[in-house]
N, C-alpha and C positions, 0 to 999 in steps of 0.2 A: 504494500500500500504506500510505504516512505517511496517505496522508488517512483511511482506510478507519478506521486505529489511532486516531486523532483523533474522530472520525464515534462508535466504542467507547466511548472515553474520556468524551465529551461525553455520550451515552445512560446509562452509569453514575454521570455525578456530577451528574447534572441537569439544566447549564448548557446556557445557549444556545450560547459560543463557548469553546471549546477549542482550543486550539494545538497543534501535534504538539511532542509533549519529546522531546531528545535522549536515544537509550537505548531509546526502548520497541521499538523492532525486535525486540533481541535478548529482552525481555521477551513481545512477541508470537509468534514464533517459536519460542520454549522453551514456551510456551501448548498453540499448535498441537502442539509433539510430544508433550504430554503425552497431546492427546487423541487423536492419531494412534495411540502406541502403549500405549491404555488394552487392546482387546482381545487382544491377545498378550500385556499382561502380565499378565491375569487367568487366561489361557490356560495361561501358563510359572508362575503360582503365586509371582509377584514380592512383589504385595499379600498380608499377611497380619493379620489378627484381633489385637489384644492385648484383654487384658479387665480391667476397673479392678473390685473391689471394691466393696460397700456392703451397711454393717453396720448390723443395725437397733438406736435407739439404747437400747432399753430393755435386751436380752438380751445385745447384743454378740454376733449369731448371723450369721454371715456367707450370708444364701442367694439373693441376685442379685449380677450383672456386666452392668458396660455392656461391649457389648462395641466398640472402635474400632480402625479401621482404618490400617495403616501400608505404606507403600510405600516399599522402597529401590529406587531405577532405576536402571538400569545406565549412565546417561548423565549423571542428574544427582545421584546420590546421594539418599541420604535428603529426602525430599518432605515440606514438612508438610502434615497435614491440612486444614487452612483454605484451604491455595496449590490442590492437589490435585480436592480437593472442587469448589470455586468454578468454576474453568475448565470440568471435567466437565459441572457442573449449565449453567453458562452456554452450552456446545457442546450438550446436548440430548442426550447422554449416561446420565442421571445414574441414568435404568432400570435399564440395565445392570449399572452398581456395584451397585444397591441389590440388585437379584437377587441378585447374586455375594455380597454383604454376609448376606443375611438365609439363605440356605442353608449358606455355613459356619457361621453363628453356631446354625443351627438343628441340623446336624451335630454340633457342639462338644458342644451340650447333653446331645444324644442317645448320644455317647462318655461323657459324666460321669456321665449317669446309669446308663448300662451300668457303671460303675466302683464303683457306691454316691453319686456327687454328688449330691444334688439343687440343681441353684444356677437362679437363672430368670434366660435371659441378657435384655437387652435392646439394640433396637438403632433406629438412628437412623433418622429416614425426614426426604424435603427438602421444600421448599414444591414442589416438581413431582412426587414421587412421591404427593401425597395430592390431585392432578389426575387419576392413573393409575387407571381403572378398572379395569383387568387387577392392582393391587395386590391388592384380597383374595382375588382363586382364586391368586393367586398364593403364599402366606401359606396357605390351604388346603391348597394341593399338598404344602408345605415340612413341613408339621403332618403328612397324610397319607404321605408318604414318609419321615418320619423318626417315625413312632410317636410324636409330641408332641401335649400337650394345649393350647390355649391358653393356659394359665395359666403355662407354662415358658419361653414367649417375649411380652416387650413390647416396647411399640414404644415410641420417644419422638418427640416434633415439637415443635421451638419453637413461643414463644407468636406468632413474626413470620409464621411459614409460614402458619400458620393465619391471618393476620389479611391475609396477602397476599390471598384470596378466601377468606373465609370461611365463604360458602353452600357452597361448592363441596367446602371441607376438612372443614368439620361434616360434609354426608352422607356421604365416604369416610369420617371418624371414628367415625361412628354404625352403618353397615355393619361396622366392625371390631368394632366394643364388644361386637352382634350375635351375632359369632360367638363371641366370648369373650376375646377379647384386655384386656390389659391396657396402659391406654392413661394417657402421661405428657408433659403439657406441660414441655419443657425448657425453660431458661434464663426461668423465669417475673421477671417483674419487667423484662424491656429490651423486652419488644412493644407496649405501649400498650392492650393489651386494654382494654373497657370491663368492669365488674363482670357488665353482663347479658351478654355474649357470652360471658363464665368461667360463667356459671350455665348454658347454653345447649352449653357444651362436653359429649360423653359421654367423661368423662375421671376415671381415678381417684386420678392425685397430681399434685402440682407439683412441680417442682426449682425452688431458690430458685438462680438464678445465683449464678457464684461470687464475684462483684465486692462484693454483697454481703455473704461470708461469709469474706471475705479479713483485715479489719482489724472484725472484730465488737466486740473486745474493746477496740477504739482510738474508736471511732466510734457516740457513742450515735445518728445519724441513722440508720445502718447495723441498728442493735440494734432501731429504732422499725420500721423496715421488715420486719426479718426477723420480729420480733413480730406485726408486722399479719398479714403474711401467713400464717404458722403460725393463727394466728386464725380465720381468714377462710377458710383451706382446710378446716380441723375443723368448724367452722360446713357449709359442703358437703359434708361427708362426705367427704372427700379426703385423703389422706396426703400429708406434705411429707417430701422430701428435699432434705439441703443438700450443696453443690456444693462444692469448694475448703475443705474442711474438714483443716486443716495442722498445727493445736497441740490439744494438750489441754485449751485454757483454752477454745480457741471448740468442742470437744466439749462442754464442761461445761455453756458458755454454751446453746448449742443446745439441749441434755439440761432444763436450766431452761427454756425458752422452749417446750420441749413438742413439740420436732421429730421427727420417727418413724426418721428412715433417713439417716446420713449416707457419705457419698462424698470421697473426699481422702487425699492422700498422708500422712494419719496413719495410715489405716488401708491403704491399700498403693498402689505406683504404677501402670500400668496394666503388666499382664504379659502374656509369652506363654504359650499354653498350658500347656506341661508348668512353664515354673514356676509359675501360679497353682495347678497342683494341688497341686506342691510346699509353696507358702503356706497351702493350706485346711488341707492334711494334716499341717501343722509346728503348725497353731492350732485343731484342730479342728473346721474351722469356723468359727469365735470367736473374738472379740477381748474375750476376758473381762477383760484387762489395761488394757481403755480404760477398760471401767465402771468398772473399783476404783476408778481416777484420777480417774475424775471423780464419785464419789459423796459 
């Protein structure tokens, strides 16, 4: 079994030779149960949806949600999403979630809008889910049974997932755009993309990562990036949103640099349902209080 964990270790960190380290047992073992008991807890309704705000930056009009997913276990507590996810996608799993993922969030919508909401959720899809042929009648169905239009559900996919087989993510990319979806390279800026494969994408915004967008107002390398790329996206015809957007100064900054749509714990942190309705309906909607700040 050490070997086997070693033989793991060594396929993910690239190396020829790897050691078994003291400890991973209990780390492989906690692995395994997650993915053992991924079905029953989708089943028992363990996992559930939070959804983060973003306010676009001219109006201050609050009308998408990312929506991401949280899981308390009943064995290990609260799971973070990064631990969760990874295992999942690594075990072959990762269908699954994304089903489970894209129908409540498709649900949610289709609640809000029954309520007067119109918010367009969006949700994540992995570098194996845009291998998945069965993705778009999948995303068909979810539209079909829940009375949605494409335009009220986007997707997002890093810029790494794509560039893990790129022939293969364009055509499932290009099949979704097709139907109408609204399609968003996440965390632009840490995949290495080439400029012609960003021209080559059918995609209609980018997220500027948040690593970026964290110390903007500390960091004029920081400020030259986020500038290129706001740039370079308007140039494509593409909208940028920014990611980890925390003070009012980098709203400001952002607002200058000519970014469309930001996301971050200024404008709210990711909530559960009934409080985000809570939040839309305390704000109208609107974070008309960002703009004054920053005009």
């Amino acid at each position: 079994r050490r070997a086997e964990i070693a033989m793991y270790d060594a396929k993910d960190s690239q190396e020829w030779l790897v050691p078994y380290r003291a400890g991973r047992d209990e780390g492989h073992l906690r692995q395994l149960a997650i993915v053992a008991t991924l079905p029953a807890a989708l089943a028992r309704d363990e996992l559930t949806l939070h959804y983060q705000a973003k306010a676009d930056m001219g109006s201050g009009l609050i009308a998408q949600a990312e929506a991401l997913v949280r899981w308390l276990h009943p064995q290990f507590g609260f799971l973070p999403p990064d631990e969760f996810i990874t295992v999942i996608e690594q075990s072959g799993n990762i269908a699954m979630l994304t089903a489970w993922i894209i129908d409540r969030a498709a649900r949610q919508c289709r609640e809000w809008l029954s309520q007067g909401l119109d918010i367009k959720v969006s949700v994540n899809l992995s570098a194996l889910d845009l291998l998945n042929d069965e993705l778009p009648a999948l995303l068909e169905r979810c539209l079909h049974q829940y009375q949605l239009s494409p335009r009220q559900l986007g997707l997002e996919v890093t810029e790494s997932a794509v560039m893990r087989d790129p022939a293969s993510a364009l055509a499932v990319l290009a099949r979704l755009r097709e139907t109408g979806f609204g399609l968003s390279i996440d965390d632009f800026g840490t995949g290495y993309s080439s400029l012609a494969q960003l021209k080559r994408m059918p995609v209609d915004e980018l997220k500027i990562d948040k690593s970026f967008v964290l110390h903007l107002n500390e960091s004029s390398d920081d400020r030259v990036i986020v500038k290129s790329t706001i740039d370079l996206a308007h140039t494509l015809g593409l909208k940028v949103v920014a990611e980890g957007v925390e003070t009012v100064d980098a709203w400001h900054c952002l607002r200058q640099l000519g970014c469309d749509v930001a996301q971050g714990y200024l404008i709210a942190k990711p909530l559960a349902p009934a409080e985000f309705e809570r939040f839309l309906r305390a704000n109208g909607q609107s974070c008309v209080t960002l703009t004054e700040a920053a005009a």
